[in-house]
N, C-alpha and C positions, 0 to 999 in steps of 0.2 A: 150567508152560509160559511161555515167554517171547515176548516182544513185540518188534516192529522199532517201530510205531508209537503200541501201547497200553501200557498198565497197567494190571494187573487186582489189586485186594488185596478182599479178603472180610473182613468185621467178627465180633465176635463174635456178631451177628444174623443171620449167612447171608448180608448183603446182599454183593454183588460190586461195588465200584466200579471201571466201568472209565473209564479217564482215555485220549484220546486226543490225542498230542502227538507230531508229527511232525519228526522232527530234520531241521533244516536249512530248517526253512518259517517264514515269518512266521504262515501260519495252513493249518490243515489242508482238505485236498482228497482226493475220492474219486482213488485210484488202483487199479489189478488189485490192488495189492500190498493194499492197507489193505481193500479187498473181503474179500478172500482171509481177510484177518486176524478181519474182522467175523465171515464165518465159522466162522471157525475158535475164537472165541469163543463163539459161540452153543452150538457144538455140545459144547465143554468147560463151559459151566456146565450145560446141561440134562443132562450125566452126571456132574455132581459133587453127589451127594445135600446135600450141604453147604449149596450153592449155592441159596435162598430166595427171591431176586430178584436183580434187576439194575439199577445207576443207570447212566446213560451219559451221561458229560460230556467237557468239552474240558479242556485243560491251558494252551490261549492264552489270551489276551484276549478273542479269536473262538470263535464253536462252528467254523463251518466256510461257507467260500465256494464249496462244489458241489463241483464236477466238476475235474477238473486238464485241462490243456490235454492233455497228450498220452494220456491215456483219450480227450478226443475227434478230438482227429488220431488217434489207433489205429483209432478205428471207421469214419473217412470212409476211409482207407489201406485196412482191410482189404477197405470195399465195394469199395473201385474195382482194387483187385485182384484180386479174385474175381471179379467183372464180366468182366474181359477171360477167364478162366479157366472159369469155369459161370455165365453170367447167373443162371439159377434158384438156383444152390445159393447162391450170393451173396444174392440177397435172405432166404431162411432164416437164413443165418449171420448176419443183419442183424438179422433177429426174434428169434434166441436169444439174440443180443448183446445189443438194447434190454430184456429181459425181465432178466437177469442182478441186475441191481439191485433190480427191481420183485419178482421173488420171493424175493430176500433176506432184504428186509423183509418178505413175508409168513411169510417163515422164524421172524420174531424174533417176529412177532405170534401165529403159532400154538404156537408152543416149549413152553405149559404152563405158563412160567413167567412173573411179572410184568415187564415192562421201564418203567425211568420215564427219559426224555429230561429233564436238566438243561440248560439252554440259557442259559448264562453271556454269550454275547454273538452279534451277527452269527450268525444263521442261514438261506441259502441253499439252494433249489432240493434236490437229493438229500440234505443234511442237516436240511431242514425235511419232508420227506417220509420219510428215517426216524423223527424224533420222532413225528410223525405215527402210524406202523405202532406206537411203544410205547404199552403200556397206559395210561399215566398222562407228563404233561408240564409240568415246571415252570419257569416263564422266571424269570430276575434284574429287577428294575424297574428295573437300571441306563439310563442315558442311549443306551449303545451297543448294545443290544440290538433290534432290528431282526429281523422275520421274512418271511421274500417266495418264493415260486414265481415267479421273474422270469424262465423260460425265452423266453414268446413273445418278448421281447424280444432275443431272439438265433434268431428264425426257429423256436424247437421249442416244445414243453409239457413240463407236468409229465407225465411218463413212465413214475417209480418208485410209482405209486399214487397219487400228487397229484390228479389228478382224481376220482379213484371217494371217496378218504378228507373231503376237503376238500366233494364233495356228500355225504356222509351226517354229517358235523359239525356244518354250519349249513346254511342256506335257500340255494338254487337260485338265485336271483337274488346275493347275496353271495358265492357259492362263483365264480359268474359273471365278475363284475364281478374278483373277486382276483384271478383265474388269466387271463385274457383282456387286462388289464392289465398283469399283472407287479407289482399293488398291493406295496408295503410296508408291513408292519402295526407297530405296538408291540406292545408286550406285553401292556396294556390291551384294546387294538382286539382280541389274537388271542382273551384271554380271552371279548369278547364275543362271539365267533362261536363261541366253544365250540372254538378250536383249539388253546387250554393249558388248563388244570386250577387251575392259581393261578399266581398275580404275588409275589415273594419279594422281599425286603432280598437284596444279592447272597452275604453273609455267610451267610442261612439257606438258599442256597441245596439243597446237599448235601443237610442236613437234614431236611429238606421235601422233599426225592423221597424219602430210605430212609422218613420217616417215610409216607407212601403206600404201601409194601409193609405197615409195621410195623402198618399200620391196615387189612391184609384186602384189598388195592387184586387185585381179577380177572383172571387172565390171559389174557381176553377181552376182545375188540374187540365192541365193542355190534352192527356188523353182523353177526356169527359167533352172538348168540344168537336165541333163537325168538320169533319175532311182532314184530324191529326192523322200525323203520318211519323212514323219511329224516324229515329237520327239515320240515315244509310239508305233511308225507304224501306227499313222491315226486313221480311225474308226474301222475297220474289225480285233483288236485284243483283244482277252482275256481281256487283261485289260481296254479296250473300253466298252468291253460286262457288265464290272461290272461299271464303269462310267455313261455311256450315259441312261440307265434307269432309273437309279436313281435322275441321275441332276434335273428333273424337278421338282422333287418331294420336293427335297432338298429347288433349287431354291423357289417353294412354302413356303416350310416351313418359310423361311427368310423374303421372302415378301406378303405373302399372297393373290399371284395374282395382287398386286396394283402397280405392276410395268412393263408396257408391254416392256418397252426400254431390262429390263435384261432377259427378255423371247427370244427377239429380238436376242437380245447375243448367248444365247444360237442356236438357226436356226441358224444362219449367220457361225457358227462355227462347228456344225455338218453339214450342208450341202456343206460350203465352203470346207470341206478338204476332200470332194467324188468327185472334178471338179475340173480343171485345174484352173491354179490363178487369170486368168482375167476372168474366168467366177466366181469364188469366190469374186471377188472387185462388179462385177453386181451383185450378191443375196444380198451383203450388201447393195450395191444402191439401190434395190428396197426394204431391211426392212426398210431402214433408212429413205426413201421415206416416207414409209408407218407411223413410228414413229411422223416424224414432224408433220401429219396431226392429232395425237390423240391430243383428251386436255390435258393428263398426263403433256404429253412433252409440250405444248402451254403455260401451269399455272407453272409448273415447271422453265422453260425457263425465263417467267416473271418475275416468284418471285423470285425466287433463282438463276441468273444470270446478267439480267436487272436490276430490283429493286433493288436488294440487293449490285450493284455498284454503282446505282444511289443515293441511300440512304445515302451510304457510303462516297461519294463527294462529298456531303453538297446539293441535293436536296431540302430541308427544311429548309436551312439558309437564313438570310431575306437577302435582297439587299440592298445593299448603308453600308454596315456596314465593315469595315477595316478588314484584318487578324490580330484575337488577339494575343498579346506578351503574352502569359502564361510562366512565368520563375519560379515562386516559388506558390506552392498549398498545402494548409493548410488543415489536415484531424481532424476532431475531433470525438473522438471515438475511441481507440485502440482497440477495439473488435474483434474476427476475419473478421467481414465484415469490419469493421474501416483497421484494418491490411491489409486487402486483396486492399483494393485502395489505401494503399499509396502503394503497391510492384507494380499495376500494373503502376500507374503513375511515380512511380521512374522506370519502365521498360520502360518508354517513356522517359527518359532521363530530368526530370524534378524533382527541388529540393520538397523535401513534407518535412514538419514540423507534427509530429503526436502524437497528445496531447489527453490527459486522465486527470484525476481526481489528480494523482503523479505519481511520476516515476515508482514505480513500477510496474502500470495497464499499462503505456506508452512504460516500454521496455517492459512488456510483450507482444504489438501488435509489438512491431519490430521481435522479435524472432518469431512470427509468418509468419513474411515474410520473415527472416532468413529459417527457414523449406522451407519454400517454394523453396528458392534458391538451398539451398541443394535438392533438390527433382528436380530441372531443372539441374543438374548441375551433379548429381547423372547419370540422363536416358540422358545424353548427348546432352540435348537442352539447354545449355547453357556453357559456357567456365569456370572457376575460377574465370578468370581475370572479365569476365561480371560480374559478380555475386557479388564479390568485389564492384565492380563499383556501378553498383545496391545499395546494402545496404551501401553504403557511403552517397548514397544519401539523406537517410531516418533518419532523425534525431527525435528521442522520447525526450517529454517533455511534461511538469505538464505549463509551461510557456505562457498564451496567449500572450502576449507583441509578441513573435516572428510570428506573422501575423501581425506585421505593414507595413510589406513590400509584402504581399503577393498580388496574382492573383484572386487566387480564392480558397474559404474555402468550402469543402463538412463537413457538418456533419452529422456522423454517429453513433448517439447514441441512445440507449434505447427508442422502439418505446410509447415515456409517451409524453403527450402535456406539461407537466409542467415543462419534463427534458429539453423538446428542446428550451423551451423560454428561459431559461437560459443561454442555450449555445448562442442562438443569440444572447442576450444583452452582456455577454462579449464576443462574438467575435466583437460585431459591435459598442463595446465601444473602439476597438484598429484598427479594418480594414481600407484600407486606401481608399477615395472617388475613385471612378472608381471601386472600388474590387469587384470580385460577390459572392457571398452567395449560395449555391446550398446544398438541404439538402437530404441525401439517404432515405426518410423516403418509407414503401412500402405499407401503408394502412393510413397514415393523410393526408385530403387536403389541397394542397401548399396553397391554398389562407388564409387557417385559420392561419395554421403556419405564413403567411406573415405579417399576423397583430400584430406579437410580432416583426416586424421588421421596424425600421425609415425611408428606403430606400426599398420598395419593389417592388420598378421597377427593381431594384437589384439581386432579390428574386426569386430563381428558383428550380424546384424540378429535381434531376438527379438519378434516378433510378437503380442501381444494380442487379443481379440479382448471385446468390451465385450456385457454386463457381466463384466469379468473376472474379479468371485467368484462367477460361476456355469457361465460356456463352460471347455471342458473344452480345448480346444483350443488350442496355442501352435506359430504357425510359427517356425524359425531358419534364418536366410538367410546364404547362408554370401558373403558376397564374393569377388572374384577372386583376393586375398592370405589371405584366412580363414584360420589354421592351426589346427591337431590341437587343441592345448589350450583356442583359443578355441570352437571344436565342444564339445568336452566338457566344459570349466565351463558352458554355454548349456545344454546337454542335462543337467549334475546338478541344477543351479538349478532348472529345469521339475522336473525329477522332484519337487525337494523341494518342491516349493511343488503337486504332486499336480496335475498338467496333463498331458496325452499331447501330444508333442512328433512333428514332423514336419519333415523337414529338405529344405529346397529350395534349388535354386542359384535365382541372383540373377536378376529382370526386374520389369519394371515388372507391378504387383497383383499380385507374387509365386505362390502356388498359387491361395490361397479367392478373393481379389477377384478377379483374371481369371475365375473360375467364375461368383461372384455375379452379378457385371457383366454378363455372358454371357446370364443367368437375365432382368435385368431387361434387356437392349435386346433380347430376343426379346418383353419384354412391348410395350414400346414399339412394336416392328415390328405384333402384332398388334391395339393400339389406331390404329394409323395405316392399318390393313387394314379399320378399323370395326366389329371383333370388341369383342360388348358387354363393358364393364371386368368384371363379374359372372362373366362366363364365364369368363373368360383364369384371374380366382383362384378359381374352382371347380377348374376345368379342374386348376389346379397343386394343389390340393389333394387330388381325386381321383387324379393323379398320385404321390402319396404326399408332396408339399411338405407342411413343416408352416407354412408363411404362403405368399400367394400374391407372385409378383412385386415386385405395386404398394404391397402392404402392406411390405415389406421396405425398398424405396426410399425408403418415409416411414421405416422407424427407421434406414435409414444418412443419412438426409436429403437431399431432391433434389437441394436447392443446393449438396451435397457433392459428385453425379452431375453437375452441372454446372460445379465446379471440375477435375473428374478430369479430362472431355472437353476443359478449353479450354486446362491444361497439357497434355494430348494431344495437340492440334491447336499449341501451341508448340514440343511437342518432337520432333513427328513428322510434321508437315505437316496439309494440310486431311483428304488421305483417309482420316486417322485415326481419324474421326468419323463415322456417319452423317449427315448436314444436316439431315433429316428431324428426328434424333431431336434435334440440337443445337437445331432451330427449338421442337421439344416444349418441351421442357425451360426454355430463356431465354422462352416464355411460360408456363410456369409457375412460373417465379421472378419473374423480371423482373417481367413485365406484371402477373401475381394474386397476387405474393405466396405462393405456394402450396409451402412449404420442407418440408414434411414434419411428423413428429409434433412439433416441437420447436415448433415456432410455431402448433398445432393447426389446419392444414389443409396437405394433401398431394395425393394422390390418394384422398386419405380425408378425412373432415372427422372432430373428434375434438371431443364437445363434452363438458361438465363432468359430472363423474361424478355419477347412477350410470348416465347415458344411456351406450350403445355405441359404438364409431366406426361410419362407414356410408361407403359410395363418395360421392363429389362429386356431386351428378349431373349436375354442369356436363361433364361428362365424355363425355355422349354431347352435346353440342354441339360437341366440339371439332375431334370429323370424321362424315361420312356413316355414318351406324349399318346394318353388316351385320342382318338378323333372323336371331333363335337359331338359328332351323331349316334356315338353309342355313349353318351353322357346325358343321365336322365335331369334335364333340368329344375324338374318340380321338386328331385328328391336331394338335389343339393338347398334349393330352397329352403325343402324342411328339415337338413341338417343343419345349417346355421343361425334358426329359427331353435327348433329343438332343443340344442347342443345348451344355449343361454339360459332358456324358461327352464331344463332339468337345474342347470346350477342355481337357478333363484330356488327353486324347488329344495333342492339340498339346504340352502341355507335358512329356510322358511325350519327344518324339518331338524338341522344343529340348533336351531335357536338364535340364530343371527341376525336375521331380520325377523321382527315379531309383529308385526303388521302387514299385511299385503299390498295397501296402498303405498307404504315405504315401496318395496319392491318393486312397484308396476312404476310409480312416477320417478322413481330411483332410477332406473333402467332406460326411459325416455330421457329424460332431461340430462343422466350422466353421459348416457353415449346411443342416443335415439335409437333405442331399439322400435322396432315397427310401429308408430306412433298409431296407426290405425286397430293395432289387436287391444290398444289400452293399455299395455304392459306385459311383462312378462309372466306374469301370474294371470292376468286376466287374458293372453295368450289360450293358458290351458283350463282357465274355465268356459272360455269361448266356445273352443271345440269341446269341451266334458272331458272330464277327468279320466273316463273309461277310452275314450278315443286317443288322448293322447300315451294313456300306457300303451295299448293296443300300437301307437307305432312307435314309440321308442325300444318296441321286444323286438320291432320288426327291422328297426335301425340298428340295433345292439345284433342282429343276428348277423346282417350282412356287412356294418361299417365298425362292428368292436363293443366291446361292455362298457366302455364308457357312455351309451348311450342304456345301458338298461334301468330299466323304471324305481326308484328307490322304496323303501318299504313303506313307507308314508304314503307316498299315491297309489302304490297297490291295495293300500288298505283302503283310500278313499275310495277309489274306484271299486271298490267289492259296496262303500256304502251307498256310493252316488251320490259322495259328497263335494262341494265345490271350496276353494281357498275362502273366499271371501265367507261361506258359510262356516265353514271350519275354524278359519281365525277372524268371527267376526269385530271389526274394528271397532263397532258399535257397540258390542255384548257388553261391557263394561268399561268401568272407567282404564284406559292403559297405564301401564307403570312403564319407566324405563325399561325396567327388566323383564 
């Protein structure tokens, strides 16, 4: 029998090697299809007496990256259509659906016959939870090899037996901490928990699983024999008794309740190992049931698995426009943000030219991606040899002439209007016709920049966001003349250099800073309200922020927040500004010195390691201190919640952001906003459009009009319309504009 995605050959030992290698994928994903096929494998080698055992390996680079997006747009499609049709029978079709996987692999584990999981590279969530269900599992020691249950982090859990297999493997506390997390393990780490069998040369891989059949290897699961007992003895031991109380507590503490999927975790793993194992795979199936139907998991799922691949594959690239040849990209700016894009683009395997004022500003951004190298190279995510390769790439020079051959020039200098015209007129006194122009600036608008330029159909803004080898996130801002192909080299560039790109038309703090900025003078409002500093970044942390406010303010640095404001109030008059916050601010520059982390004191004082930073605490002298207890926690919450999702809101409603998915995964990945609501737009479709006007009148009455509902969501909310209905991203084909 033949295969669409496997390959099965049987040795002259009986063993079956099946080879799983999906045409037309860069790495294999569960689909119906390949389900169907596992199946249908299972059931032809336990009736071919021939057939002795079973290796199961991949044909990529990768073993496999989970799930494919449209198995899970399949399964949210069919709830919410069944819904309208049989509420009840919709939630069943839901349970037999999330079950589908989960007794698959109790299929392959009871079959009779031995199964050994070869795991050659990347192994993910339902491909790590089939090896799991095999008898025997043997990893590559390769560099790329990677193994993770990462579902919470996209609002669900392990579902296909992850949870019941992964507690009866190793200790309760471990099993814990993996799956509640979304840990990634090596191959070492998996060994020691007892969730591989051996660690192999990638060469002996093969070998070392048939040789496990060849050496007697049981076609039993240790829980399936008589008198097994969990890693720790289960629940009913001493060291359960100081565990299992605790966890939830724990678990709170981490997430602050905003996350039901690792709550989930938790049930699914205390109750699974009081019950025998297929009644432990059913209490999973019915939390995981229960999961898919929350919106955690709904907007979660969206944004940060959907979107965030969608986005990633050029979603927002215009049509009719070629794949661009980028071979050589010209950085101008050796600064450390200058530095940090030529290391990431010479990590994409592309020549960069990196130019400064002389050679010596110019090698000093090469040595800056030097460090950097050494620091991958150092924690073992990168080779010598790479790293070599890398910095061969990057050549530092004072010389424009060497952009006459180039792709594409970012630059990244000195955010001054006067610096930048400069740099465009000689670079665009040598660039060659076709070349594009992309400048990193993070608070000028591209259109104005555009008009120091002869070509600004050319002309495009490509956003950074620092540290640039590590944020995932690049905005591209398109100008008022921005054309097609400059769109789509901006957007192949991002791709190659492995960033999720988000495309916004043009305004002053483009999409994330108008948001950040937003975040931080809602802090300022509540430090000038006497709300204690402690509170405001608890508050945002219980929120689900992952740094509070004022902590943020310190790494974009104050004296940054007070250059934005006072080119603000230049170019936009006084009301541009709060005074209030403009008075904060020029005394905490001005008068204390007080610039942020870079000069170690901020609204934090930062002293020399291994001490901590800590709040100022000059800070409650700077106004009349509210007490804790007449300070409503919830509803500083949902002002710094609020305060963000109305500014995505306004820029949905200028036309700035023209996609919702932009926004929501925008706003995660640029400066995490609640990673749990899905984004900020799926924020306020979460709660409905009418609820959340309903309380930004009601914040706007007691905290200021800047929290009043804008005319766009009041008109929603009269329709009962949602963003993602309103601007559906699917309704048509999207243009840039």
């Amino acid at each position: 029998m033949t295969y669409k995605n496997f390959t099965v050959e049987t040795d002259a030992d009986g063993i079956a090697l099946v080879t799983w290698n999906m045409p037309d994928k860069s790495m294999n994903v569960f689909t119906v299809e390949v389900m169907d096929e596992i199946e249908a494998i299972v059931d032809a080698t336990v009736a071919d007496e021939a057939v002795k055992g079973v290796v199961f390996t991949s044909g990529k680079s990768s073993f496999s990256g989970g799930a494919d997006l449209t198995m899970i747009k399949g399964m949210f499609s069919m709830l919410h259509e069944e819904k309208v049709k049989d509420p009840a029978n919709a939630v069943q079709k839901l349970f037999d659906a999330a079950g589908r996987m989960s007794w698959l692999w109790r299929k392959i584990e009871t079959n009779g016959k031995p199964w050994v999981s070869a795991i050659n590279g990347t192994c993910m969530g339902g491909a790590f939870e089939l090896s799991l269900a095999c008898h025997g599992r043997v990893a590559s020691n390769a560099k790329s090899v990677k193994l993770a249950l990462p579902e919470v982090k996209v609002g669900i859990f392990p579902g296909a037996g992850g949870t019941q297999r992964v507690s009866r493997l190793t200790n309760a506390q471990d099993a814990l901490q993996m799956m509640t997390t979304g840990q990634t393990l090596t191959p070492q780490r998996a060994k020691a928990m007892n969730l591989v069998h051996q660690v192999v040369e990638p060469d002996q891989l093969i070998s070392a699983a048939k040789q496990m059949i060849k050496d007697g290897l049981k076609p039993v699961a240790p829980w399936d024999e008589k008198g097994f007992k969990a890693p720790g003895g289960g629940i009913w031991t001493p060291a359960s008794a100081q565990l299992w109380p605790a966890a939830p507590a724990i678990l709170r503490r981490e997430t602050a309740g905003n996350y039901p999927a690792a709550l989930a975790i938790l049930k699914c793993v205390y109750e699974g190992l009081q019950v025998p194992f297929d009644t432990g795979l059913r209490i999973e199936q019915r939390y995981f049931t229960q999961i898919v139907q929350t919106t955690e998991a709904f907007s979660m799922i969206r944004s940060l698995f959907i979107s965030l691949q969608e986005l990633g594959k050029g979603a927002r690239r215009p049509a009719g426009q070629p794949k661009s040849d980028i071979k050589k990209v010209g950085v101008v700016g050796a600064g450390f943000m200058g530095a940090s894009i030529a290391y990431v683009t010479a990590a994409a395997g592309l020549a960069v030219v990196l130019i400064d004022r002389d050679m010596e500003a110019a090698n000093k951004g090469k040595a800056v991606a030097e460090n950097l190298v050494a620091g991958a190279v150092g924690k073992g995510k990168m080779t010598k040899e790479a790293g070599e390769k890398l910095l061969s790439l990057i050549t530092p020079t004072e010389d424009y002439n060497t952009l006459s051959d180039a792709d594409l020039v970012i630059e990244a200098v000195f955010e001054d209007r006067d610096v930048k015209k400069a740099v465009i007129e000689k670079v665009e006194a040598v660039l060659p016709e076709g070349a594009i122009f992309a400048s990193n600036t993070s608070t000028l608008p591209i259109t104005g920049l555009a008009k120091n330029s002869k070509r600004p159909v050319d002309f495009i803004g490509v956003h950074f966001f620092s540290p640039v080898e590590k944020m995932m996130l690049t905005e591209v801002i398109l100008g008022e003349q921005t054309g097609d192909k400059a769109l789509a080299v901006a957007l192949d560039y991002v791709s190659m250099i492995k960033k999720t790109p988000i495309v916004v038309n043009d305004t002053r703090g483009f999409f994330v800073n108008r948001c950040v900025f937003r975040y931080i003078n809602e802090a300022y409002d509540m430090l000038i309200e006497g709300v204690p500093a402690v509170m405001i970044e608890n508050a945002a942390k219980m929120a689900g922020m992952p740094v509070g406010p004022l902590s943020l303010n310190d790494e974009v640095a104050v004296d940054l927040s007070q250059k934005i404001m006072k080119a603000s109030i230049a170019d936009l008059g006084a009301d541009a500004v709060v005074p209030e916050h403009m008075s904060l601010i020029n005394k905490m520059v001005d008068e204390l010195d007080r610039r942020g982390r870079k000069n170690g004191k901020g609204f934090y004082d930062y002293p020399a390691k291994p001490l901590k930073k800590s709040l100022w605490p000059g800070l409650k002298d700077l106004y009349a201190q509210k007490k804790p207890a007449d300070v409503d926690v919830t509803v500083l919450k949902q002002r710094l919640l609020v305060t963000i999702a109305l500014e995505a809101a306004r820029t949905m409603e200028e036309g700035i952001v023209t996609d919702p998915r932009e926004a929501d995964v925008g706003s995660i990945l640029g400066f995490g906003f609640a990673p749990y609501t899905g984004g900020t737009l799926s924020y306020i479709d979460g709660m409905g459009v009418k609820t959340f006007v309903e309380l930004c009148e009601k914040l706007a009455k007691d905290y200021g009009p800047h929290f009043a509902p804008t005319p766009l969501l009041k008109e929603m909310a009269q329709k009962g319309e949602t963003f993602y209905g309103r601007f559906d991203p699917y309704g048509a084909v999207k243009t840039a504009a």
